[in-house]
C-alpha positions in Angstrom: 98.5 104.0 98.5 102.1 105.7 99.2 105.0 103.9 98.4 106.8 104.4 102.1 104.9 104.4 105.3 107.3 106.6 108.1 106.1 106.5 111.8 107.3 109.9 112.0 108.0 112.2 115.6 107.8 116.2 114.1 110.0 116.9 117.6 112.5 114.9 116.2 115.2 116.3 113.5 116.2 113.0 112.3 112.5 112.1 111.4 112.4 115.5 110.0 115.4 114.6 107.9 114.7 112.0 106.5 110.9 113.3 105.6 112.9 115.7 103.6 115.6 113.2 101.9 111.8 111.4 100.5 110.6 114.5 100.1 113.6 115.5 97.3 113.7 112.2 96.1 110.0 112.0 94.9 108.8 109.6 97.4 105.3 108.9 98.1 105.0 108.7 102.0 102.1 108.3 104.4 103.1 110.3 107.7 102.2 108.3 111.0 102.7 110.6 113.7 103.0 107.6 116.4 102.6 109.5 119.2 99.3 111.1 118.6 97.9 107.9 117.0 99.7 105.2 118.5 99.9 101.6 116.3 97.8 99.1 117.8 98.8 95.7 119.4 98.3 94.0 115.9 100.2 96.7 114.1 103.0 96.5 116.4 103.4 93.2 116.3 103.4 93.0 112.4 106.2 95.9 112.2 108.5 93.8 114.7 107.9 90.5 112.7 108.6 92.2 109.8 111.9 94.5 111.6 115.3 94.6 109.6 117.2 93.9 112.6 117.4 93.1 115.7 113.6 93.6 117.5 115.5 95.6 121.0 116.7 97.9 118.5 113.2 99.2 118.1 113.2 100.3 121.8 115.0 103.6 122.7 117.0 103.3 125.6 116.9 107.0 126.7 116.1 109.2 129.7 112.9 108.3 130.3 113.6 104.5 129.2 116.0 105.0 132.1 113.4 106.8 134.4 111.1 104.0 134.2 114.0 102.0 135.8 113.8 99.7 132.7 116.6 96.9 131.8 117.7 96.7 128.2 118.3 92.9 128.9 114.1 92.6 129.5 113.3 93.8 125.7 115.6 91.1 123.5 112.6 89.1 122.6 109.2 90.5 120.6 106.1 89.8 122.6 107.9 91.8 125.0 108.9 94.7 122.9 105.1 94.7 121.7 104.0 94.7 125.2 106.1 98.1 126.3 105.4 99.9 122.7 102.0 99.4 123.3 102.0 101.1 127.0 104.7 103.5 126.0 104.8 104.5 122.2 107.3 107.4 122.8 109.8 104.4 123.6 109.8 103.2 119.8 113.1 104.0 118.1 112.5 106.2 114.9 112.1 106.8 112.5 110.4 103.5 111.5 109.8 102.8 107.7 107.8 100.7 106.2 108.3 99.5 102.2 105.9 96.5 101.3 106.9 94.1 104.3 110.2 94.9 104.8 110.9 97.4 108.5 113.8 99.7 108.9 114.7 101.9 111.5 115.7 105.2 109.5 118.9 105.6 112.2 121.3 106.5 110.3 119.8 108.2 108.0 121.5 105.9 105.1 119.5 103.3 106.4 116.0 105.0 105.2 117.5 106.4 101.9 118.3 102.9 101.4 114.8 102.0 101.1 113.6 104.6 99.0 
């Protein structure tokens, strides 16, 4: 079983970055590509139980958040964050790690070097 679980986007350079920054320093990661196999219900609500932080920091409030005419204010609480991950997976912040039960959002990247 790898060491460091990273729910990993290949589109996006900080996910690539920090893949690397394991990479050099002798991680062992398992690769979620999130978007091609989304986490189920259960798994998203164990990674925003178990979320260093705030849970409406694991929703990205981009372009298309914003094209969905979505309101920050709506996705403070979990049951709620689960709910539009689950329907909308390209809305989850990343990278996300995951180190025995603890969640961190690799944004900075001193964040997820942290955790190796």
């Amino acid at each position: 079983m790898a060491e460091l679980t990273i729910y990993h986007n290949p589109n996006c350079s900080t996910s690539k970055n920090v893949l690397a920054l394991a990479a050099d320093a002798g991680v062992d990661v398992e690769i979620v590509q999130y978007l091609k196999n989304p986490p189920s219900r259960e798994r998203l609500t164990w990674l925003v139980e178990h979320l260093d932080g705030p849970v409406s920091d694991l929703v990205r409030k981009d372009p298309f958040f914003k094209e969905l005419g979505l309101d920050p204010a709506d996705y403070t609480e979990p049951a709620a964050v689960v709910d539009l991950l689950e329907e909308y997976p390209r809305l989850m912040q990343r990278p996300l790690l995951v180190k025995g039960n603890r969640v961190v959002i690799g944004r900075p990247k001193e964040r997820a070097t942290a955790l190796f």
